[in-house]
C-alpha positions in Angstrom: -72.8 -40.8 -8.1 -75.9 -38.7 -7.6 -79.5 -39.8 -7.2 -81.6 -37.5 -9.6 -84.7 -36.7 -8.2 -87.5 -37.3 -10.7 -90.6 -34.7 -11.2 -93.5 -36.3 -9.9 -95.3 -37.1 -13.6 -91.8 -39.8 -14.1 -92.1 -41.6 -11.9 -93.9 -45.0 -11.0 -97.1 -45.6 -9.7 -98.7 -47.3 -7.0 -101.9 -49.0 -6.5 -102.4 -49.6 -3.1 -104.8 -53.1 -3.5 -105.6 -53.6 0.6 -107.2 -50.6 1.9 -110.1 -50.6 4.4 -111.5 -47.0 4.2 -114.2 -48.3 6.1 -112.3 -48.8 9.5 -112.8 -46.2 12.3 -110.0 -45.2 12.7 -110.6 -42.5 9.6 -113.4 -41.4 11.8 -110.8 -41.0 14.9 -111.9 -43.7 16.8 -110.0 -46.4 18.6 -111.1 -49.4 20.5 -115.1 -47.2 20.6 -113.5 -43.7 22.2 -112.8 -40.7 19.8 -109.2 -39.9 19.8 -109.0 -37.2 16.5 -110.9 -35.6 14.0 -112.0 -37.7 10.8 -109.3 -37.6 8.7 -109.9 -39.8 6.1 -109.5 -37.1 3.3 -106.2 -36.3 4.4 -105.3 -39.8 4.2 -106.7 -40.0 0.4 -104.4 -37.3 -0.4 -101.7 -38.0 1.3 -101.5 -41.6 -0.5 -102.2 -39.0 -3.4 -99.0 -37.1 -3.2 -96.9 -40.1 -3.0 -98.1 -41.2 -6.2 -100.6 -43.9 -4.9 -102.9 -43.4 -8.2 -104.9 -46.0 -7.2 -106.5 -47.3 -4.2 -108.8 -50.8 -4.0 -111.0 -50.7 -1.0 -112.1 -53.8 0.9 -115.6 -54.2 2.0 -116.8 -57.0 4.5 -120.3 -57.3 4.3 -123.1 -55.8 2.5 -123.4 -53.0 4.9 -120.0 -51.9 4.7 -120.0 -52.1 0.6 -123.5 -49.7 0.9 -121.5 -47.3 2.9 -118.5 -46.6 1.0 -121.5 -45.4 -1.9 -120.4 -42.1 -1.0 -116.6 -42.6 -1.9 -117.5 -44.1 -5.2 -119.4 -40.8 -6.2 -116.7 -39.0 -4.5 -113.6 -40.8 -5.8 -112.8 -42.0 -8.9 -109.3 -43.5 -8.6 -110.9 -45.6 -5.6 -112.4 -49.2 -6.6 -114.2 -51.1 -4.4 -114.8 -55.1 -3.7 -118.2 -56.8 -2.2 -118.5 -59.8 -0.5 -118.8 -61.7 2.7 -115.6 -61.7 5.2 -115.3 -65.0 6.9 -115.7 -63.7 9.6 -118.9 -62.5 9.2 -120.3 -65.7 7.3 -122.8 -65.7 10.0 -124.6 -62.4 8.9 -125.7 -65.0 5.9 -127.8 -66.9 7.9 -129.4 -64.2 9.9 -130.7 -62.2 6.5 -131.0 -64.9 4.2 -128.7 -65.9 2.3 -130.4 -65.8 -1.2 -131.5 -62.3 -0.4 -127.9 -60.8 0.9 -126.0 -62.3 -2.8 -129.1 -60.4 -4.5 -128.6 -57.1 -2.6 -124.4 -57.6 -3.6 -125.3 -58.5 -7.1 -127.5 -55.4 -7.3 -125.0 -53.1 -6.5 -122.4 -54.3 -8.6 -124.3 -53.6 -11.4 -125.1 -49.9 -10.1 -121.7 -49.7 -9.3 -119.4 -50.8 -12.5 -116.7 -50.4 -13.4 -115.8 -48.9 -9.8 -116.9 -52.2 -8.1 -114.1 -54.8 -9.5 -114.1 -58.0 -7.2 -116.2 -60.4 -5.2 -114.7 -60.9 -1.9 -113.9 -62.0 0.5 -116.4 -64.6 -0.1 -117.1 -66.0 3.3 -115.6 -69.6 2.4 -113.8 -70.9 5.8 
Protein backbone atom coordinates (compact mmCIF):
# COMPACT_ATOMS: atom_id res chain seq x y z
CA UNK A 1 0.00 0.00 0.00
CA UNK A 2 1.01 3.54 -0.81
CA UNK A 3 0.34 6.69 1.19
CA UNK A 4 -0.95 9.33 -1.47
CA UNK A 5 0.23 12.52 -0.61
CA UNK A 6 -2.63 15.12 -0.77
CA UNK A 7 -2.22 18.73 -2.45
CA UNK A 8 -2.32 21.08 0.29
CA UNK A 9 -6.14 22.60 -0.54
CA UNK A 10 -7.39 18.51 0.61
CA UNK A 11 -6.44 18.24 3.34
CA UNK A 12 -7.53 19.12 7.08
CA UNK A 13 -7.15 21.99 8.92
CA UNK A 14 -5.91 23.04 12.10
CA UNK A 15 -6.76 25.64 14.43
CA UNK A 16 -4.17 26.05 16.80
CA UNK A 17 -6.57 27.29 20.08
CA UNK A 18 -3.40 28.01 22.75
CA UNK A 19 -1.04 30.34 21.36
CA UNK A 20 0.73 33.11 23.34
CA UNK A 21 2.14 35.48 20.52
CA UNK A 22 2.72 37.73 23.17
CA UNK A 23 5.67 35.78 24.84
CA UNK A 24 9.29 36.98 24.22
CA UNK A 25 10.53 34.60 22.99
CA UNK A 26 9.09 35.93 19.34
CA UNK A 27 11.13 38.85 20.22
CA UNK A 28 14.33 36.50 20.86
CA UNK A 29 14.53 36.82 24.23
CA UNK A 30 15.04 34.29 26.98
CA UNK A 31 15.03 34.51 30.63
CA UNK A 32 15.65 38.91 29.90
CA UNK A 33 18.90 38.37 27.39
CA UNK A 34 18.43 38.52 23.56
CA UNK A 35 19.36 35.27 21.97
CA UNK A 36 17.80 35.87 17.98
CA UNK A 37 16.17 38.10 15.94
CA UNK A 38 12.26 38.60 16.26
CA UNK A 39 10.86 36.04 14.47
CA UNK A 40 7.48 35.92 15.18
CA UNK A 41 6.39 36.33 11.43
CA UNK A 42 8.25 33.38 10.50
CA UNK A 43 6.48 31.51 13.04
CA UNK A 44 2.89 32.75 11.69
CA UNK A 45 3.83 31.37 8.52
CA UNK A 46 5.34 28.58 9.25
CA UNK A 47 2.13 27.39 11.29
CA UNK A 48 0.72 28.76 7.86
CA UNK A 49 2.27 26.20 5.58
CA UNK A 50 1.27 23.37 7.71
CA UNK A 51 -2.17 24.20 7.33
CA UNK A 52 -2.71 25.88 10.74
CA UNK A 53 -5.65 28.20 9.28
CA UNK A 54 -6.35 29.41 12.38
CA UNK A 55 -4.63 30.61 15.40
CA UNK A 56 -6.46 31.86 18.91
CA UNK A 57 -4.12 33.92 20.89
CA UNK A 58 -4.16 34.16 24.67
CA UNK A 59 -3.90 37.45 26.33
CA UNK A 60 -3.27 37.76 30.21
CA UNK A 61 -4.09 41.09 31.25
CA UNK A 62 -5.33 44.21 29.72
CA UNK A 63 -1.89 45.27 28.69
CA UNK A 64 -1.06 42.33 26.90
CA UNK A 65 -4.71 42.23 24.94
CA UNK A 66 -3.73 46.24 23.96
CA UNK A 67 -0.58 45.06 22.50
CA UNK A 68 -1.46 42.37 20.25
CA UNK A 69 -3.87 45.49 18.52
CA UNK A 70 -1.28 45.40 16.02
CA UNK A 71 -1.75 41.58 15.00
CA UNK A 72 -5.53 42.04 14.81
CA UNK A 73 -4.98 44.78 12.06
CA UNK A 74 -2.23 42.69 10.73
CA UNK A 75 -3.86 39.13 10.86
CA UNK A 76 -6.95 38.09 10.05
CA UNK A 77 -6.93 34.34 10.64
CA UNK A 78 -5.61 35.24 14.30
CA UNK A 79 -8.39 35.75 17.14
CA UNK A 80 -7.68 36.89 20.27
CA UNK A 81 -9.15 36.35 24.03
CA UNK A 82 -9.17 39.22 27.01
CA UNK A 83 -9.22 38.64 30.47
CA UNK A 84 -7.36 38.42 33.68
CA UNK A 85 -4.77 35.36 34.27
CA UNK A 86 -4.82 34.13 37.70
CA UNK A 87 -1.92 34.89 38.15
CA UNK A 88 -2.18 38.32 37.66
CA UNK A 89 -5.59 38.76 39.66
CA UNK A 90 -3.62 41.23 41.62
CA UNK A 91 -3.21 43.87 38.80
CA UNK A 92 -7.23 44.19 39.65
CA UNK A 93 -6.69 45.60 42.80
CA UNK A 94 -3.85 47.95 41.92
CA UNK A 95 -6.07 49.73 38.90
CA UNK A 96 -9.40 49.28 40.00
CA UNK A 97 -11.15 46.75 39.31
CA UNK A 98 -14.42 48.38 37.86
CA UNK A 99 -12.14 50.43 35.68
CA UNK A 100 -9.79 47.43 34.24
CA UNK A 101 -13.39 45.14 33.11
CA UNK A 102 -14.45 48.61 31.46
CA UNK A 103 -11.08 49.10 29.56
CA UNK A 104 -11.60 44.91 28.50
CA UNK A 105 -15.26 45.52 27.65
CA UNK A 106 -14.15 48.49 25.49
CA UNK A 107 -12.02 46.77 23.42
CA UNK A 108 -14.05 43.85 22.73
CA UNK A 109 -16.37 45.89 21.19
CA UNK A 110 -13.63 47.70 18.97
CA UNK A 111 -12.35 44.51 18.34
CA UNK A 112 -15.25 42.01 17.13
CA UNK A 113 -15.45 39.47 15.69
CA UNK A 114 -11.48 39.02 16.06
CA UNK A 115 -11.80 39.16 19.92
CA UNK A 116 -13.91 35.82 20.69
CA UNK A 117 -13.49 34.87 24.48
CA UNK A 118 -13.23 36.27 28.01
CA UNK A 119 -10.38 34.68 29.71
CA UNK A 120 -8.72 33.58 31.70
CA UNK A 121 -10.85 35.35 34.13
CA UNK A 122 -8.67 35.66 37.15
CA UNK A 123 -10.98 33.21 39.34
CA UNK A 124 -8.41 31.10 41.70
Amino acid sequence: NKMEILPMSQMPYYVDIGVNLNDDMFKGIYHGKKIHDEDLEGVIERASSFNVKYMINLNGNLSESINNILLLQKYSNIFHTVGVHPTRCMELEVDGGFDYIEKLIDLIKCHQPQIIAIGEIGLG
